[in-house]
C-alpha positions in Angstrom: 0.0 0.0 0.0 1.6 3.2 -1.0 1.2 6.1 1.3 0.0 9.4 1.0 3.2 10.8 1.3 4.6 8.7 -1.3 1.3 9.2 -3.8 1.1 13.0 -3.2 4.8 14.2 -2.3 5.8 18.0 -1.2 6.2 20.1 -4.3 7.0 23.6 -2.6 7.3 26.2 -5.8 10.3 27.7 -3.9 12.5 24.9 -3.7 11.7 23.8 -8.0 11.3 27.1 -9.6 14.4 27.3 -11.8 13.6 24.0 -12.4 10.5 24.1 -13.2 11.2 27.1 -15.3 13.7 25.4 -17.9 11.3 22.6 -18.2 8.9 24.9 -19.1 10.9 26.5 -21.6 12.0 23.3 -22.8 8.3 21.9 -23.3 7.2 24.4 -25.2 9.6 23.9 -27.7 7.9 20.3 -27.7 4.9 21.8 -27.9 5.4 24.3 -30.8 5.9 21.4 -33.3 3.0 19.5 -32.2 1.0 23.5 -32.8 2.9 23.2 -36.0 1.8 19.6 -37.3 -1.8 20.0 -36.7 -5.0 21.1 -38.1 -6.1 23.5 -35.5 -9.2 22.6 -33.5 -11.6 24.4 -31.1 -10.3 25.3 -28.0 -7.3 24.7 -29.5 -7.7 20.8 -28.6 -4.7 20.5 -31.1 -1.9 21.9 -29.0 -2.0 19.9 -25.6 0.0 17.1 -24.0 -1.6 14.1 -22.5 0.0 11.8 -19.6 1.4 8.7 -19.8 3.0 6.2 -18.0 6.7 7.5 -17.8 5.7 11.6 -18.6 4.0 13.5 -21.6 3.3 12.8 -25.0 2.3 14.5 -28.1 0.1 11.5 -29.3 1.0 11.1 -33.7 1.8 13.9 -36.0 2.3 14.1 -39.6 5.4 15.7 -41.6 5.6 15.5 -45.7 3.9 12.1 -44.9 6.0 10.7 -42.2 3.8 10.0 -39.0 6.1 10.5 -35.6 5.4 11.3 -32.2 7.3 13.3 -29.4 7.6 11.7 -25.8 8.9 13.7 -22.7 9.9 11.3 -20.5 10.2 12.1 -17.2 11.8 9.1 -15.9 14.9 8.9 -17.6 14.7 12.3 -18.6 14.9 12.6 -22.1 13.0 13.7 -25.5 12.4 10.6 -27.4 11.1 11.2 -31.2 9.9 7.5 -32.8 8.7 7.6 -36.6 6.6 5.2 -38.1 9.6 3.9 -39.9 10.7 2.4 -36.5 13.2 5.3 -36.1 14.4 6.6 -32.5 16.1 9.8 -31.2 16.7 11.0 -27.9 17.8 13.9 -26.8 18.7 15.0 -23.2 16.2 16.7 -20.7 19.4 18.1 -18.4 21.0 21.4 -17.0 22.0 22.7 -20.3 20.8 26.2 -21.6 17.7 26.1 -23.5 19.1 27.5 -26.5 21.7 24.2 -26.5 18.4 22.1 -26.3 16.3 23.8 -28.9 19.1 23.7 -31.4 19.6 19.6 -30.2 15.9 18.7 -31.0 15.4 20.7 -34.1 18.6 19.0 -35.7 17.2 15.4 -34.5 13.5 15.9 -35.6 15.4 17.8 -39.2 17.7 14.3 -39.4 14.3 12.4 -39.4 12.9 14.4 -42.0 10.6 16.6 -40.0 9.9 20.1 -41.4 8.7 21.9 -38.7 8.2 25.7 -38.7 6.6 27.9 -35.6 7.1 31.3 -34.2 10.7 30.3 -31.8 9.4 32.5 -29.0 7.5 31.0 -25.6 3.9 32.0 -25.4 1.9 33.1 -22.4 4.8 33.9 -20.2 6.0 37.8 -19.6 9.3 38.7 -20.8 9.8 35.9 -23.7 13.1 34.8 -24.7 13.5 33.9 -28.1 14.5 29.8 -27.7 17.9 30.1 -29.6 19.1 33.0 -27.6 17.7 31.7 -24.0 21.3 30.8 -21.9 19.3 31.7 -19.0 16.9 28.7 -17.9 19.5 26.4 -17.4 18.6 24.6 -14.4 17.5 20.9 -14.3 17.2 18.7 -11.4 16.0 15.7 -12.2 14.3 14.4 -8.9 12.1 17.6 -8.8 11.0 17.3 -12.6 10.1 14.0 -11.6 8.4 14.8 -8.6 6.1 17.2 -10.3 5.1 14.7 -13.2 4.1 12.0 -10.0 2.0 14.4 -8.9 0.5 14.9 -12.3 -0.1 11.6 -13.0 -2.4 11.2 -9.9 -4.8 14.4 -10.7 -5.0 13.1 -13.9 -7.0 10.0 -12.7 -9.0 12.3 -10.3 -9.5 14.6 -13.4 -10.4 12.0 -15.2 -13.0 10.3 -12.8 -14.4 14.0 -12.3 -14.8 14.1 -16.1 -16.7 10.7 -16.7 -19.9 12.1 -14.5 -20.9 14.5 -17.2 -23.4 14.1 -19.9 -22.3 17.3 -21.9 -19.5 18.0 -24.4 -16.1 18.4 -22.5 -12.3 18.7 -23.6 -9.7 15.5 -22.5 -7.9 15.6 -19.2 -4.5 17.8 -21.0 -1.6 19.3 -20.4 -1.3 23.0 -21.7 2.4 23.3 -22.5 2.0 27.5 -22.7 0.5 27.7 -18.8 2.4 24.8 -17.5 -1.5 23.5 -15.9 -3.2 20.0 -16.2 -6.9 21.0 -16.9 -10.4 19.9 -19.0 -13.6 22.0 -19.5 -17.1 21.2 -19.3 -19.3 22.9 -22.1 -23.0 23.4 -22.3 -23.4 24.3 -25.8 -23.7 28.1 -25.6 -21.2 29.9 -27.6 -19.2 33.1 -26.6 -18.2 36.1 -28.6 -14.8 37.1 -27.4 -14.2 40.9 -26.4 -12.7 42.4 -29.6 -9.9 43.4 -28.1 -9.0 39.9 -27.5 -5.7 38.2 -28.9 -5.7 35.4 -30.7 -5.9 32.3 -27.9 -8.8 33.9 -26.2 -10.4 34.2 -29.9 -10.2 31.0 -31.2 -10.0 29.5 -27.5 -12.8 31.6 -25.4 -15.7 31.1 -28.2 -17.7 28.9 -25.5 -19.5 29.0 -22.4 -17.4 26.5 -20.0 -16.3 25.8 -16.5 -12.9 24.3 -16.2 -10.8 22.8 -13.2 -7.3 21.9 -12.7 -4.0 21.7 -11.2 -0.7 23.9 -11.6 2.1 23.6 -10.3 2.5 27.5 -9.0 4.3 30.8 -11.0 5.5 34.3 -10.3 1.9 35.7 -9.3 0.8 32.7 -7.5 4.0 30.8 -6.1 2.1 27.6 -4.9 1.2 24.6 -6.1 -2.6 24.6 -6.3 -6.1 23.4 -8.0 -8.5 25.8 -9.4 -11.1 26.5 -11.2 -13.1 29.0 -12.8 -16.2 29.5 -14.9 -16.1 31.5 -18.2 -18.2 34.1 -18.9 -17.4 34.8 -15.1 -21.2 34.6 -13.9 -22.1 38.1 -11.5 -21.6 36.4 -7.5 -19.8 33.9 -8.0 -17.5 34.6 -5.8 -19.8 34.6 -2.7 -21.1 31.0 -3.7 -20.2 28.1 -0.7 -17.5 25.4 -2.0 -15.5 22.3 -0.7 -13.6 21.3 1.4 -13.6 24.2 3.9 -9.8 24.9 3.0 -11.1 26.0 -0.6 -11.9 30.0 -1.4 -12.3 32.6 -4.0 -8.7 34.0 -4.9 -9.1 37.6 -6.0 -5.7 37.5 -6.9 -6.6 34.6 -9.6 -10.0 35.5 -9.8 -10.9 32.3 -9.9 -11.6 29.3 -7.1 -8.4 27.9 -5.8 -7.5 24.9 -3.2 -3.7 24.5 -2.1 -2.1 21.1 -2.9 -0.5 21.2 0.6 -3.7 21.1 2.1 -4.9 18.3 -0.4 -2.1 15.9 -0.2 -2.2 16.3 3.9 -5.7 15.7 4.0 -7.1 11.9 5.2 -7.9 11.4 1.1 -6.7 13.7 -1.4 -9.1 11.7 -3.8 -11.6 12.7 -2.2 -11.0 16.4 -1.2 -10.6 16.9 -5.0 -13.5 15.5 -6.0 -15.4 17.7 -3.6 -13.1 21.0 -4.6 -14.1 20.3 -8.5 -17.9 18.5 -8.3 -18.9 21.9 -5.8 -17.0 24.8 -8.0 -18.7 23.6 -11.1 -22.3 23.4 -9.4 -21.0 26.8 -8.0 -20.5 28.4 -11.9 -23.2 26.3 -13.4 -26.1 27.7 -10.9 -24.9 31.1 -11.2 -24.4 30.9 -14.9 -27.9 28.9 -15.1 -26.8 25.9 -16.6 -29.1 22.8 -17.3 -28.7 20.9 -14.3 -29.4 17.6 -16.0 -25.7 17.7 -17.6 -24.2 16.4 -14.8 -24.6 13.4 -13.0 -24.5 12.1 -8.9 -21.4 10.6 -8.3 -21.1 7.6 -7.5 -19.3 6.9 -4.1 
């Protein structure tokens, strides 16, 4: 029986940020070619990760007719790219400068054949460095990178069970490479028209009435690991609406629902306590946003 200190281990933002910085940087390198090799689709369902057994993958892409995939493993730390044609290449996840690992994996993806072409610049973070001049996220520590993708893999299968009680359209359980967050949405069918001053992911991304929950693993603004979740249009009171467990609130600093993983993973079932944090912040957004309330479904306990 593994414990809950072995399932959901400490994952202070403090001690992994440099870390958890590179890796950032690094996957969204990943992530630009699998933007790149898609057709784009709603909610931009194209661009995400999903989890796997030893880290992230990009699930099959096509390149001038070649089908290949992109792996982040987490385990042994590396990039692996497999092609149809039964090829392999790896390239390091380690402590060099990004710029040394962009220029790595676009030489082993062009020595497979892969043509891929994307804007070399990281999205949704402030200050971008362009990847081939970024010498300054250059710290990897394995164990913590690990860590982090342990604790993914276990909301994932809480996301997951959350997820299955719905009779509506919703997204996978994914990994958005740009906000570093493990996430799906619930929709009910109602479409959205984007301020016009909107950029172009809140365009093609924000055309839908949805309530989404998730886990990140902290930033800059918010410098803790935490679940949240948040209901878009945000619906007038929602903020004053009751939630679970009692460790849960409205952040204004979010402005959105939040519940800390330290609180979770110290709680008697972490299961449990995120069931409760995601099942009462939708009910939460879909009463004040007056959605049908025959989309979702008891739980069964």
């Amino acid at each position: 029986m593994v414990s809950n200190q072995e399932a959901w281990p400490e994952l202070p933002y403090n001690a992994w940020k440099d870390t958890l910085d590179t890796l950032h940087m690094k996957l969204q390198i990943v992530g630009k070619v699998r933007l790149s090799q898609t057709p784009f689709e709603p909610q931009w369902a194209n661009v995400p990760f999903y989890l796997t057994a030893r880290g992230l993958t990009t699930t099959p892409m096509e390149s001038a007719g070649l089908i290949f995939q992109v792996d982040v493993d987490l385990i042994d730390h590396q990039v692996v790219i497999q092609t149809v044609r039964g090829e392999t290449r790896r390239v390091p996840l380690d402590a060099r400068p990004v710029a040394d690992f962009y220029a790595d994996f676009l030489s082993n993806l062009g020595a497979l054949g892969v043509d891929a072409h994307f804007r070399p610049i990281p999205s949704e973070v402030s200050d971008p460095i362009p990847f081939a001049a970024d010498t300054v996220h250059a710290t990897y520590a394995p164990e913590w990178a690990n860590r982090c993708w342990r604790v993914l893999s276990q909301v994932d299968l809480v996301l997951k069970e959350h997820r299955s009680r719905y009779r509506g359209r919703n997204s996978p359980v994914q990994f958005f490479w740009g906000t570093f967050d493990l996430a799906y949405s619930r929709f009910n069918g109602r479409p959205v028209t984007p301020p016009p001053a909107a950029g172009i992911i809140e365009r093609l991304g924000g055309d839908a009435e949805q309530v989404c929950c998730g886990f990140w693993p902290g930033h800059s603004r918010f410098p803790q690991a935490a679940f949240f979740s948040y209901t878009y249009p945000k619906p007038d009171g929602i903020e004053q609406q009751a939630i679970e467990p009692a460790e849960a609130s409205w952040s204004p600093q979010l402005g959105e629902f939040a519940l800390l993983y330290e609180d979770v993973r110290k709680s008697a079932s972490p299961r449990e306590a995120m069931l409760r944090f995601f099942e009462s912040t939708y009910a939460a957004g879909a009463r004040q946003a007056r959605w049908d309330p025959g989309l979702a479904v008891e739980r069964v306990r």
